[in-house]
C-alpha positions in Angstrom: -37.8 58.5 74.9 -34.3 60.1 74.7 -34.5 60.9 71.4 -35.4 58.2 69.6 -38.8 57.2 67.8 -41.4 54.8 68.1 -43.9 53.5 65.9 -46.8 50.6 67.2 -48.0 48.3 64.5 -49.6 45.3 64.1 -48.3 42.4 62.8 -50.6 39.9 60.5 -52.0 38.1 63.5 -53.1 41.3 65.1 -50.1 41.3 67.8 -48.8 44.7 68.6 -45.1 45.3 67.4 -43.0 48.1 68.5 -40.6 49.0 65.9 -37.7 51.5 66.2 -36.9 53.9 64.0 -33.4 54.3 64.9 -31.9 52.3 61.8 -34.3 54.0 59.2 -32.9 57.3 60.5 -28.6 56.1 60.5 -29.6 54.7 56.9 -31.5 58.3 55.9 -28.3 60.2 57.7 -26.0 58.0 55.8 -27.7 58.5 52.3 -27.6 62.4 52.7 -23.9 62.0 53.3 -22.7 60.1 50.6 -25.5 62.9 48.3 -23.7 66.0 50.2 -20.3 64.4 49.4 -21.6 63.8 45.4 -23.1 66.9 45.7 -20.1 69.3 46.1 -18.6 67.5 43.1 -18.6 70.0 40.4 -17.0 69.6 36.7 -13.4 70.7 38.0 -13.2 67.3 40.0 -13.6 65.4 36.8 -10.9 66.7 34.3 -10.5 64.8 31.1 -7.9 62.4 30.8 -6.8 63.3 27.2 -5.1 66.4 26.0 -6.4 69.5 24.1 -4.8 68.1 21.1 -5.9 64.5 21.8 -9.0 66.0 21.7 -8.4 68.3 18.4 -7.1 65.2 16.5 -10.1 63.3 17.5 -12.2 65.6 16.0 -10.7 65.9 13.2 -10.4 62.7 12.5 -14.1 61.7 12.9 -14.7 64.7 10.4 -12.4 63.0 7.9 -14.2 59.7 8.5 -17.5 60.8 8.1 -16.3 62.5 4.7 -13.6 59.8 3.0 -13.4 57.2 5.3 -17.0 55.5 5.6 -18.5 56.7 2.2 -15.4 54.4 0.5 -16.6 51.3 -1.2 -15.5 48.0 0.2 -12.8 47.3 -2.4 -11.2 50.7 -1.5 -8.8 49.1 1.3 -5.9 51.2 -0.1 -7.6 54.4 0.1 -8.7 53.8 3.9 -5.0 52.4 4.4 -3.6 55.7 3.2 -6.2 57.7 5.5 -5.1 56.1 8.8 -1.6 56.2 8.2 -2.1 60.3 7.7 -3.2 59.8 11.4 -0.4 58.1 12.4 -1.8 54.4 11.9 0.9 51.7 11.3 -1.3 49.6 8.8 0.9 46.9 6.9 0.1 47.1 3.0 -2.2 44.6 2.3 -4.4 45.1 5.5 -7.8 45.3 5.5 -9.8 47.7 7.2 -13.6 47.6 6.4 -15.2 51.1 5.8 -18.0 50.5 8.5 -15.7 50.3 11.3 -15.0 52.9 14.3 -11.4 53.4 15.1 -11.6 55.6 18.2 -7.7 56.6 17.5 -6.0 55.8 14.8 -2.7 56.3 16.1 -2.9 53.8 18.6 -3.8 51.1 15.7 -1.2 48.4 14.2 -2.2 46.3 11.8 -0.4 43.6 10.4 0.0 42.3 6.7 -3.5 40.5 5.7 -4.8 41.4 8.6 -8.5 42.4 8.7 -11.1 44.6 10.9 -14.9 43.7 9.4 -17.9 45.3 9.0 -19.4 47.6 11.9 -16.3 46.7 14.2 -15.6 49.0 17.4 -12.4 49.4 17.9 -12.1 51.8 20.8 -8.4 52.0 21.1 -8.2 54.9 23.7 -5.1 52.6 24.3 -3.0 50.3 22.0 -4.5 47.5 20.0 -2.6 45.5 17.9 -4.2 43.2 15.0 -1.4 40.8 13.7 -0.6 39.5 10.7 -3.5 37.1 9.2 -5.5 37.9 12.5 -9.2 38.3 11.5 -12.0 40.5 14.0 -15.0 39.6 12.4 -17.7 41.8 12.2 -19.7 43.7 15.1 -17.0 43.0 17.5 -16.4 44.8 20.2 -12.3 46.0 20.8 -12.5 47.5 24.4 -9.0 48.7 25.3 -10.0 51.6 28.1 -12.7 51.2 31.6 -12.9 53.0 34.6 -12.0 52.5 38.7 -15.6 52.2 40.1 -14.1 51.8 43.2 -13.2 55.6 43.0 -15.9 58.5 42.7 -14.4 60.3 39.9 -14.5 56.8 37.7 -10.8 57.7 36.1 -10.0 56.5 33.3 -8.1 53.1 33.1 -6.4 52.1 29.8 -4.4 48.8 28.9 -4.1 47.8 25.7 -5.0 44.9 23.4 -3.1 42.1 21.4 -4.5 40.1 19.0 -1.7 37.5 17.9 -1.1 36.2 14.2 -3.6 34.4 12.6 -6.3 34.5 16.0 -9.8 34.8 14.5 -12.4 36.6 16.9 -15.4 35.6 15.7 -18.7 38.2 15.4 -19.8 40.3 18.1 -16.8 40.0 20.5 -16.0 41.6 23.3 -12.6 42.1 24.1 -11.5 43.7 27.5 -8.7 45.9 28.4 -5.7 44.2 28.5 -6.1 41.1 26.9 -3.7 39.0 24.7 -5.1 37.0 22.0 -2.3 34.3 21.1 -1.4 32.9 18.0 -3.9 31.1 16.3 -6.6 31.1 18.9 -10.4 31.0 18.1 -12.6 33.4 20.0 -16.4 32.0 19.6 -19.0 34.5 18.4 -20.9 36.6 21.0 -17.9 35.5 23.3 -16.6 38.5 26.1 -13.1 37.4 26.7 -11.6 38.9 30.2 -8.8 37.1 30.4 -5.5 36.4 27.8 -6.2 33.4 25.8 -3.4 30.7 25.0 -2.2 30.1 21.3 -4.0 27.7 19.0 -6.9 27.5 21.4 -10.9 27.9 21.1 -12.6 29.9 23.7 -16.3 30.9 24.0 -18.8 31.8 26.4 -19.3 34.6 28.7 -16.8 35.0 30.1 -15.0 32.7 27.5 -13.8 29.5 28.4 -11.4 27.2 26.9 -13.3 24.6 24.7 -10.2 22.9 23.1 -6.7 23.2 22.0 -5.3 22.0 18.4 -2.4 22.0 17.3 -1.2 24.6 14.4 -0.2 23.5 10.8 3.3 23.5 10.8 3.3 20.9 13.9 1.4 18.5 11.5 3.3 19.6 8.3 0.7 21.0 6.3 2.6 24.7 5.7 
């Protein structure tokens, strides 16, 4: 049969069916390929993207949070203002950053004056994010600033980073993607995954978040 298989079956009214198994044996061929090419992968093709010292200071950072940082009580915002500046934070005076959360790098980290990061927030900022003045991230939310190219089979790293404009309130549990801008006074919904920048004054929510409505900020109606 040059070279090629056959298998007889019946089908469920008893007819005989010849079936070949050409296309099981391309998909089988094709499988092993793409395993032989994963395969001669080793730890050398998948360098990390951050330094020794990146690396060092990470470290040594989650050491001093475990210690001084997270132990703090609440009220304590001065003390934990003082620790992430010694790691190059840029954390206005009267911020607020709650003991419970995770700052991936603190160096990459701006907050603004009265600003505030709440209980058991992530903020992975493998890139920048930027909290601005009166801008609230309530608690259990979910600052995402880095992802990676599926569409290459080392998965590098990919890194953008994250605005979060003056008085915006993301609401709890959050996610905010890489690369998203937050504007002024814009509501993110809780349990909303926000994508895409959101407009000033405006209330998003959903997954993905979707505008519900716009208002218009105080000063427009002469309130402050």
């Amino acid at each position: 049969m040059n070279g090629s298989r056959r298998v007889r079956t019946c089908d469920s009214k008893g007819n005989a069916v010849i079936d070949t198994l050409n296309e099981v044996e391309t998909n089988r061929t094709i499988r092993a390929a793409d395993e032989s090419s994963y395969g001669a992968m080793d730890t050398a093709d998948f360098p990390s993207p951050h330094s020794r010292t990146n690396q060092l200071m990470r470290i040594l950072w989650r050491t001093v949070w475990l210690l001084a940082y997270r132990p703090s009580p609440k009220v304590f915002h001065a003390w934990r203002r003082f620790l992430l500046r010694m790691f190059g934070a840029k954390i206005a005076k009267d911020a607020c950053p709650h003991p419970s959360v995770k700052i991936w790098a603190p160096w990459n980290l701006e907050m603004g004056a009265l600003s505030c990061l709440g209980p058991d927030v992530d903020c992975y900022c493998v890139d920048r994010v930027v909290i601005g003045p009166r801008a609230i991230i309530s608690q259990y939310s979910f600052l995402c600033s880095a992802t990676h190219d599926y569409r290459d089979p080392r998965m590098p790293l990919v890194t953008a980073p994250i605005i979060i404009g003056e008085r915006a309130w993301v609401a709890a549990d959050v996610f905010i993607g890489p690369g998203v801008t937050i504007g002024k006074g814009a509501v993110v919904g809780a349990r909303s995954s926000v994508y895409r920048n959101v407009e000033p004054w405006t209330v998003v929510a959903g997954n993905p978040a979707r505008i519900l409505h716009t208002y218009s900020c105080p000063e427009d109606r002469g309130q402050r």
